[in-house]
N, C-alpha and C positions, 0 to 999 in steps of 0.2 A: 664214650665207653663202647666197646666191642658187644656183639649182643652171638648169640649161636640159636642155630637150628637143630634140630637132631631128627633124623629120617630115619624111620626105622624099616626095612624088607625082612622082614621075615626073625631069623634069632641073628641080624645083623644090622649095619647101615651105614650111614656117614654124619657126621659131622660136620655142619659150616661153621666156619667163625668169620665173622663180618665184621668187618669196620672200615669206615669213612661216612661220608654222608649222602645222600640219597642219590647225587648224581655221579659221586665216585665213590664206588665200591670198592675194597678190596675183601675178597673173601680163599680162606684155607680149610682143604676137605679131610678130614681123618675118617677111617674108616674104622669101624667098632663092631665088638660081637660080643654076645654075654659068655658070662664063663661058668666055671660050677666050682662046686664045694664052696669055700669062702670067696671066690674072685665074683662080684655082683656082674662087671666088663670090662674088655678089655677095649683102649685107644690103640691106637697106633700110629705113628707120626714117624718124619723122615729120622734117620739116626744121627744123620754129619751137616754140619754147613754147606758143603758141597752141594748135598743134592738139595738140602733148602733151598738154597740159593738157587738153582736150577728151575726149580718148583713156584717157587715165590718171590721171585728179584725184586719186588716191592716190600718186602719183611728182610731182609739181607741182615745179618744179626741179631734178630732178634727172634729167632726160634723157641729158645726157651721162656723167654716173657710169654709169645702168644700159647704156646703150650700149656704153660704149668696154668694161665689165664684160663682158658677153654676148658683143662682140666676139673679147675676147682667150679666154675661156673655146670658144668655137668653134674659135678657130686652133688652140688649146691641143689639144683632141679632135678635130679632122679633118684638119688640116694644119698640124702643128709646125713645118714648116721654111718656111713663108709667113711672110709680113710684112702688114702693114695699113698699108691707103693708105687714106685718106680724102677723101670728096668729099662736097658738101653735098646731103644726105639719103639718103647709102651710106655701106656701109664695104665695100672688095675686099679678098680675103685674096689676095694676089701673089707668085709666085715669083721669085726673083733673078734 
């Protein structure tokens, strides 16, 4: 199972998502910021396979697995009671 980090600088940060085992890593950085009104933050992640695949030639297809992955494990640990809206090349965690 993939595990993440969340680094927070300030009202932003990044995002690891890690997986493999201790002597091969592979890890993907998303960069994150809080938002306002109902948006608690925003992800941000490549838009197209292309630049995936550019980015990450060890994930090559499977962008939206590791994404929506990363995603729900972030709501999970920062804000349970959020929801995930989707927009193309975000993900906002939103309260009701």
């Amino acid at each position: 199972m993939a595990k993440i980090n969340i680094i927070t600088q300030g009202r932003s940060g990044k995002i690891q998502y890690i997986e493999g085992s201790w002597f091969k890593k592979n890890t993907c950085e998303f960069y994150w910021e809080f938002g306002g009104g109902d948006t608690v933050a925003i992800i941000n992640f490549p838009k197209d396979d292309t630049e995936w695949g550019a980015k990450y030639p060890w994930a090559v297809g499977r962008r939206m697995d590791i994404v929506k992955d990363m995603a729900e494990q972030v709501r999970k640990k920062q804000a349970p009671s959020s929801m995930l809206r989707w927009e193309e090349g975000s993900v906002l965690l939103v309260t009701e």
